[in-house]
N, CA, C and O atoms as a MOPAC input file, in Angstrom:
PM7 MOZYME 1SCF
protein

 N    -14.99500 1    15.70500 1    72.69400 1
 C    -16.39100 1    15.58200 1    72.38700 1
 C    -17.12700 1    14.87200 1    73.53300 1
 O    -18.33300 1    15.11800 1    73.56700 1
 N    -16.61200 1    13.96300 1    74.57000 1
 C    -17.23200 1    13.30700 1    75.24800 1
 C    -17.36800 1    14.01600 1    76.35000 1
 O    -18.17500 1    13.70800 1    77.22700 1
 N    -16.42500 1    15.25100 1    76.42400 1
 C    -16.26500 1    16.06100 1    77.62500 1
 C    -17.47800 1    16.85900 1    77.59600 1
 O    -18.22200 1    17.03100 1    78.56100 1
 N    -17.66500 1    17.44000 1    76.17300 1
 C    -18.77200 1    18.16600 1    75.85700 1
 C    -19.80000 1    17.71400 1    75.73900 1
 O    -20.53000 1    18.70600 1    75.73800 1
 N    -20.46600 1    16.78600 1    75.62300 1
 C    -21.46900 1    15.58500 1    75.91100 1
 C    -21.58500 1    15.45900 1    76.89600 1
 O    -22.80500 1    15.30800 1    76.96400 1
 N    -21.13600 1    15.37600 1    78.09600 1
 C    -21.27900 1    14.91800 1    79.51200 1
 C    -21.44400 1    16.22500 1    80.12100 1
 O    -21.90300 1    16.19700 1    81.26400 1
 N    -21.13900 1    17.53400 1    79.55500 1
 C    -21.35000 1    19.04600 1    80.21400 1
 C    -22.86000 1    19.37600 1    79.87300 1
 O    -23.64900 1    20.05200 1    80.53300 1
 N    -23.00800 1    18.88700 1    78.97300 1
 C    -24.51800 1    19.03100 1    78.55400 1
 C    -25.45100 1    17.86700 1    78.45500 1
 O    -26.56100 1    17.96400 1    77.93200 1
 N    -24.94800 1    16.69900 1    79.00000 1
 C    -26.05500 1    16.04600 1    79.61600 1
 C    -26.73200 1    15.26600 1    78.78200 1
 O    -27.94300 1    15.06200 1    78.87400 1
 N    -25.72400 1    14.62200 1    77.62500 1
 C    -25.81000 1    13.71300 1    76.76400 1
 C    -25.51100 1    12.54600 1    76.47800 1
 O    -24.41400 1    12.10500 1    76.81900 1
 N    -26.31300 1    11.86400 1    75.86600 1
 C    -25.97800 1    10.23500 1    75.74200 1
 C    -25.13900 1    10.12000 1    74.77900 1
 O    -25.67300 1    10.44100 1    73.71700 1
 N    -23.87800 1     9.75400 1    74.64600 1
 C    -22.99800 1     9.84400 1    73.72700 1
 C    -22.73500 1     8.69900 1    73.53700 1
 O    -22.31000 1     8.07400 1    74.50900 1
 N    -22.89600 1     7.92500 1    72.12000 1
 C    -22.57200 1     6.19500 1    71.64000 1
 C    -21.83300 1     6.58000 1    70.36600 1
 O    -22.27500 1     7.15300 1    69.37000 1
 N    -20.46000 1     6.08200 1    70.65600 1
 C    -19.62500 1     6.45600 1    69.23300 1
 C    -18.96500 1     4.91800 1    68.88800 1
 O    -17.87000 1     4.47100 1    69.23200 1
 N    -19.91800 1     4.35200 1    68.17300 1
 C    -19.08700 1     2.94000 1    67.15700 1
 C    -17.96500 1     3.40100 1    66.42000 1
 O    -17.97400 1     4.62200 1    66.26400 1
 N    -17.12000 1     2.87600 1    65.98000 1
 C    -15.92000 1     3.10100 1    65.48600 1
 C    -16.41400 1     3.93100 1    63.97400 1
 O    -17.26900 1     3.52300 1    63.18700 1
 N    -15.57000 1     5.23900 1    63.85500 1
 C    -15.59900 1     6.01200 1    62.40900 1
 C    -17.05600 1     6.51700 1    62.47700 1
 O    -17.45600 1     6.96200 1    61.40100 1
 N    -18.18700 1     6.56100 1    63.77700 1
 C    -19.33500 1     7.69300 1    64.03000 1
 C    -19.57000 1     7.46100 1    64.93600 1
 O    -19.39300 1     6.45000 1    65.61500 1
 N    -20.23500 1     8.81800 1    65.18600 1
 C    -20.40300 1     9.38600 1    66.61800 1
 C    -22.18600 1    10.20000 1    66.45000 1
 O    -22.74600 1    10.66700 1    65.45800 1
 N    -22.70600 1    10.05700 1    68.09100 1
 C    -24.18400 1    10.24200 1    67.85200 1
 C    -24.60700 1    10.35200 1    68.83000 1
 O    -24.68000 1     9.31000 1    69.48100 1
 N    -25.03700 1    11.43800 1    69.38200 1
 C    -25.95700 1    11.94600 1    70.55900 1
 C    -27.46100 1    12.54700 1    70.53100 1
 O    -28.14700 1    13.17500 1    69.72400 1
 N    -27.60200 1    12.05500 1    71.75900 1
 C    -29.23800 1    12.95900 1    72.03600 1
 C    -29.02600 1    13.81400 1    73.16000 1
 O    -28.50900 1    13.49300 1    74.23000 1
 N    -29.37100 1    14.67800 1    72.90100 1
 C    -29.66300 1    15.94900 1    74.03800 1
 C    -30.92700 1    15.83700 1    74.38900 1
 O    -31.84700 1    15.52400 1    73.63300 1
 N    -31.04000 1    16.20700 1    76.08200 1
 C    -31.87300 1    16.75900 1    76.78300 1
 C    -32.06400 1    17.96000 1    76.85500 1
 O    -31.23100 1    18.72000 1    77.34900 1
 N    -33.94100 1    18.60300 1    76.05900 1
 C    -33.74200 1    19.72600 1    76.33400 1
 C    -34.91700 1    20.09800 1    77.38800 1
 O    -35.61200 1    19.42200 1    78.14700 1
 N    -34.83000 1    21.40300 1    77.10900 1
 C    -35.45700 1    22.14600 1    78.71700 1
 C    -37.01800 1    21.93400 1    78.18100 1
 O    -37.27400 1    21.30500 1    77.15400 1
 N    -37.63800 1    22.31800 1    78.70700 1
 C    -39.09700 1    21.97800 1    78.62900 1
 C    -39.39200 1    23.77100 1    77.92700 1
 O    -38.59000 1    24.67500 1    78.16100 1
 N    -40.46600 1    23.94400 1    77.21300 1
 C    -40.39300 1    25.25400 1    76.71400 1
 C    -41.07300 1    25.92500 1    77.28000 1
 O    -41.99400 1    25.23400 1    77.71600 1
 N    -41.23600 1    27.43000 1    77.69300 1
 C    -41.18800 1    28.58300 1    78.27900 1
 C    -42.69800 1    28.70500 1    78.34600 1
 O    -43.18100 1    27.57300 1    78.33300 1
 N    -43.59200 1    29.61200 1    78.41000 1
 C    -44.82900 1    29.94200 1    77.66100 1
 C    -44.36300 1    31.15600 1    77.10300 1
 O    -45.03100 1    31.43000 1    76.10700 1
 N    -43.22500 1    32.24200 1    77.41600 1
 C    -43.04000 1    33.24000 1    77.14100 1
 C    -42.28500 1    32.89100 1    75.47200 1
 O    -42.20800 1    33.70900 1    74.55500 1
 N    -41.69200 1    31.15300 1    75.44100 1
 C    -41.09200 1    30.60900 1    74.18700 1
 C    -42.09900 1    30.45600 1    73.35300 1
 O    -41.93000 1    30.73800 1    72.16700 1
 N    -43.18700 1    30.03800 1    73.76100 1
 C    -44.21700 1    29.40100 1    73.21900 1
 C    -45.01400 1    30.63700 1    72.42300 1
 O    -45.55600 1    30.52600 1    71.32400 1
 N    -44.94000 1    32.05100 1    73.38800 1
 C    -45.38000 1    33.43100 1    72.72700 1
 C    -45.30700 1    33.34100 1    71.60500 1
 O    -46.11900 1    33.32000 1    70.68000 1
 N    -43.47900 1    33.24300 1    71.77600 1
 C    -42.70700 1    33.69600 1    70.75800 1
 C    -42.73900 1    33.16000 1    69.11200 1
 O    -42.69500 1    33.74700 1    68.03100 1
 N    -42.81800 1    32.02800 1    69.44400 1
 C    -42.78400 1    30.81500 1    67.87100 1
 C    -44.24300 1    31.57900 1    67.77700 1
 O    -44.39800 1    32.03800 1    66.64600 1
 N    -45.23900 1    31.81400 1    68.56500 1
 C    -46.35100 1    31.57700 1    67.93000 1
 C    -46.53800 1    33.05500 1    66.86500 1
 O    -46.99800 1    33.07300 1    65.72400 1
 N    -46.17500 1    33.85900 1    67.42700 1
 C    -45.98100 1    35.41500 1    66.98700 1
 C    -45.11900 1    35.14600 1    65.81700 1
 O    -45.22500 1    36.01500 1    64.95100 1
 N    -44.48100 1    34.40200 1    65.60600 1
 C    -43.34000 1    34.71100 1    64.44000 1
 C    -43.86300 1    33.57300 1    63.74900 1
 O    -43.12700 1    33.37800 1    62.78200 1
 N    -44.70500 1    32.80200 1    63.78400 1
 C    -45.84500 1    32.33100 1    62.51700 1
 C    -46.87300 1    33.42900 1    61.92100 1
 O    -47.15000 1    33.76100 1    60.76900 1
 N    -47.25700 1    33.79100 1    63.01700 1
 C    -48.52900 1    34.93600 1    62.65700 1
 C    -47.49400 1    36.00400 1    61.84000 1
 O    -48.10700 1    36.70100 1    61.03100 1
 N    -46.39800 1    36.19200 1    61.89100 1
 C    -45.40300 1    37.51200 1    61.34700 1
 C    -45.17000 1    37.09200 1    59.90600 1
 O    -45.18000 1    37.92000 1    58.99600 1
 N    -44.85900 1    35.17200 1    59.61500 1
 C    -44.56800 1    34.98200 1    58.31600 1
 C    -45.55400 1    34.47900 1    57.88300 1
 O    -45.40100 1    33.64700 1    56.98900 1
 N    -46.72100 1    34.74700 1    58.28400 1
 C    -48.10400 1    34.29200 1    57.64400 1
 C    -48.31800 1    35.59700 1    57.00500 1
 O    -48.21700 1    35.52300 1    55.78000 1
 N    -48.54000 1    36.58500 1    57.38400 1
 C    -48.82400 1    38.29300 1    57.04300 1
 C    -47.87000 1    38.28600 1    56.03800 1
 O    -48.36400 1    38.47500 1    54.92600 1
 N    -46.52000 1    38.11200 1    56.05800 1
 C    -45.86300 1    38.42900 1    55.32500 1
 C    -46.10600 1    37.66300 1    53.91700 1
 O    -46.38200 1    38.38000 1    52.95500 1
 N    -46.02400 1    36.25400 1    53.72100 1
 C    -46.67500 1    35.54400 1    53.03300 1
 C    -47.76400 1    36.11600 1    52.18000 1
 O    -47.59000 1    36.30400 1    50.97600 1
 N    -48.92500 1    36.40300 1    52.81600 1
 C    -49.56600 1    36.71300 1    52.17400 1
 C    -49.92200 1    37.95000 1    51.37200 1
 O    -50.69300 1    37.97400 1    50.41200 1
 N    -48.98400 1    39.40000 1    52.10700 1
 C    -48.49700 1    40.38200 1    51.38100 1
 C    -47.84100 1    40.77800 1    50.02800 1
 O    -47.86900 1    41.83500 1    49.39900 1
 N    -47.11100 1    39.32600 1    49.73500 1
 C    -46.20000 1    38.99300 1    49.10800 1
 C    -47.16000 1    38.13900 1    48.10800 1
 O    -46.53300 1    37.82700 1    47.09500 1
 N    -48.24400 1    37.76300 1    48.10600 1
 C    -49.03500 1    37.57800 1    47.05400 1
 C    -49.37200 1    38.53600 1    46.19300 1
 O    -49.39000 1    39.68300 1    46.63900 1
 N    -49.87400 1    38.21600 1    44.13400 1
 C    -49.50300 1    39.11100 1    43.77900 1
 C    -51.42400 1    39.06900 1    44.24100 1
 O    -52.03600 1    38.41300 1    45.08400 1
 N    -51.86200 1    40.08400 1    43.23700 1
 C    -53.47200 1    40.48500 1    43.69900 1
 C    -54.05600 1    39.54400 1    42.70300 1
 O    -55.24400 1    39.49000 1    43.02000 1
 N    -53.89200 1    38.87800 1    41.81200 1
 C    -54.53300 1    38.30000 1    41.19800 1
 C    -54.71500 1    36.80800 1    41.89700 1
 O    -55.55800 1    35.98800 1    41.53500 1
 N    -53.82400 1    36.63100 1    42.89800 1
 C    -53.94000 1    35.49700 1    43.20800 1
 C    -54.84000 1    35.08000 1    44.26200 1
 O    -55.13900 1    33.90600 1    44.48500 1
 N    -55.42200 1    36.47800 1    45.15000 1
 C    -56.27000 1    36.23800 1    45.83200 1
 C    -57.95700 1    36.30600 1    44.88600 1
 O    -58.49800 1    37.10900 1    44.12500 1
 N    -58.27200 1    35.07500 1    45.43700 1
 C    -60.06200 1    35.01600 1    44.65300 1
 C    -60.56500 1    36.20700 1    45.54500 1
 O    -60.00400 1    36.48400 1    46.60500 1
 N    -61.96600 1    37.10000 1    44.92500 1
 C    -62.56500 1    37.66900 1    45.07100 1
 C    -64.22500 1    37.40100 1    44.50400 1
 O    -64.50900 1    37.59000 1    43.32100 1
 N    -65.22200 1    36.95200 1    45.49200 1
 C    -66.25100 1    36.35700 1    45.49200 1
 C    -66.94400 1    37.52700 1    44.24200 1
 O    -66.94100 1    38.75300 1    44.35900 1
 N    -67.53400 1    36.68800 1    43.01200 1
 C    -68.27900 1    37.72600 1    42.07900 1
 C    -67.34100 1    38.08200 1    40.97900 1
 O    -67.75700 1    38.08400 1    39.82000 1
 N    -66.17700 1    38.36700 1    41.24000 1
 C    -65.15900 1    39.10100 1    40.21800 1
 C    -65.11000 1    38.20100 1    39.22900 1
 O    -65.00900 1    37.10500 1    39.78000 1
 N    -65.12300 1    38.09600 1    38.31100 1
 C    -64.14400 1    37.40000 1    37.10100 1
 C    -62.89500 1    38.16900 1    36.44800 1
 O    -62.74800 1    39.38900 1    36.37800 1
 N    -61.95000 1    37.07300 1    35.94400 1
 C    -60.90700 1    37.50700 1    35.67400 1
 C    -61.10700 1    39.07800 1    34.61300 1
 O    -60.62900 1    40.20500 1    34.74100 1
 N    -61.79800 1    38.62500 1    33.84700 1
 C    -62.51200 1    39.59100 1    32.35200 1
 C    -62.51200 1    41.01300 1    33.22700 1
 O    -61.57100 1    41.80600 1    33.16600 1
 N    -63.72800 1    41.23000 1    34.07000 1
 C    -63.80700 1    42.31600 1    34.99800 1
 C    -62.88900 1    42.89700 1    35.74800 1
 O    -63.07100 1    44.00100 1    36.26100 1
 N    -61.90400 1    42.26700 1    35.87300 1
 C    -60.66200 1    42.04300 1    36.86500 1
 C    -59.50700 1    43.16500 1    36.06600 1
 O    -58.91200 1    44.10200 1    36.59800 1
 N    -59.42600 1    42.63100 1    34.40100 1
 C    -58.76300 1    43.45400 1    33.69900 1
 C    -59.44400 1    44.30300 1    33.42300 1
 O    -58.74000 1    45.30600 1    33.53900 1
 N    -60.38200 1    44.58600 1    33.12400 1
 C    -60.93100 1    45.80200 1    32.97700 1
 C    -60.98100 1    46.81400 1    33.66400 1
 O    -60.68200 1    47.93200 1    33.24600 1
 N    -61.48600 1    46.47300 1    35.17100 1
 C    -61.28100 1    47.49800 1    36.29100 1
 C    -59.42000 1    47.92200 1    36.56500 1
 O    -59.09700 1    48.99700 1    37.07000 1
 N    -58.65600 1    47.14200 1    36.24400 1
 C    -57.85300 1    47.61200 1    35.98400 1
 C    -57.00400 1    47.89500 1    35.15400 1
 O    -55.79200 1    48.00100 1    35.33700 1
 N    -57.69800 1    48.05600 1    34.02800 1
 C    -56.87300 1    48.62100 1    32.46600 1
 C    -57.56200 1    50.03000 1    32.60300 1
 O    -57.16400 1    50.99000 1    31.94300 1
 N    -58.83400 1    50.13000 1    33.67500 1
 C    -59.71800 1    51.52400 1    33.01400 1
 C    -58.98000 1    51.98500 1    34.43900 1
 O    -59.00500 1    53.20900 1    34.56600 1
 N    -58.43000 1    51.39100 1    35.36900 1
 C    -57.86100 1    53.07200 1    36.27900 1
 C    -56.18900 1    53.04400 1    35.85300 1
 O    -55.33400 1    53.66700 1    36.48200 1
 N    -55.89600 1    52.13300 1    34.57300 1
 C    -54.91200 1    53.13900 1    34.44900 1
 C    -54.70200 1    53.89000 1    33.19200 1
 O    -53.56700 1    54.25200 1    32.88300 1
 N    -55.67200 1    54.13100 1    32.49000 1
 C    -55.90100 1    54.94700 1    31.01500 1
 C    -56.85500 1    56.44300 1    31.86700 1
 O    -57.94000 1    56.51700 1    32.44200 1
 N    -55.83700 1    57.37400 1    31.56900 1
 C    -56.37700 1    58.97700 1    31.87900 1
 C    -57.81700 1    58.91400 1    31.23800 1
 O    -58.54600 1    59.90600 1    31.25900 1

């Protein structure tokens, strides 16, 4: 473990019965920075897809109207 700590450039302090490091990491990319940011915007969409429809408010609607407009498109 200390070998592997010192290959990667870690402060390794092990008191007797634990052991505990900090790593140095790299500074992040902007092409990293793309990335996280895109894959918020991906589970934000998704998130909110995954809402059912009642849960989004709709300015004017009431619930009352709400069932109605949709009890009457699904009766022939």
């Amino acid at each position: 473990m200390r070998h592997l700590a010192g290959t990667l450039g870690a402060d390794l302090r092990s008191p007797p019965g634990e052991s505990e490091a900090a790593l140095t990491l790299a500074r992040p990319t902007p092409l990293s920075l793309w990335r996280e940011g895109l894959d918020g915007l991906l589970d934000l969409g998704l998130a909110a897809a995954a809402l059912p429809r009642e849960a989004i408010p709709v300015p004017g609607l009431t619930r009352a109207r709400a069932r109605r407009g949709r009890d009457s498109r699904t009766r022939p």
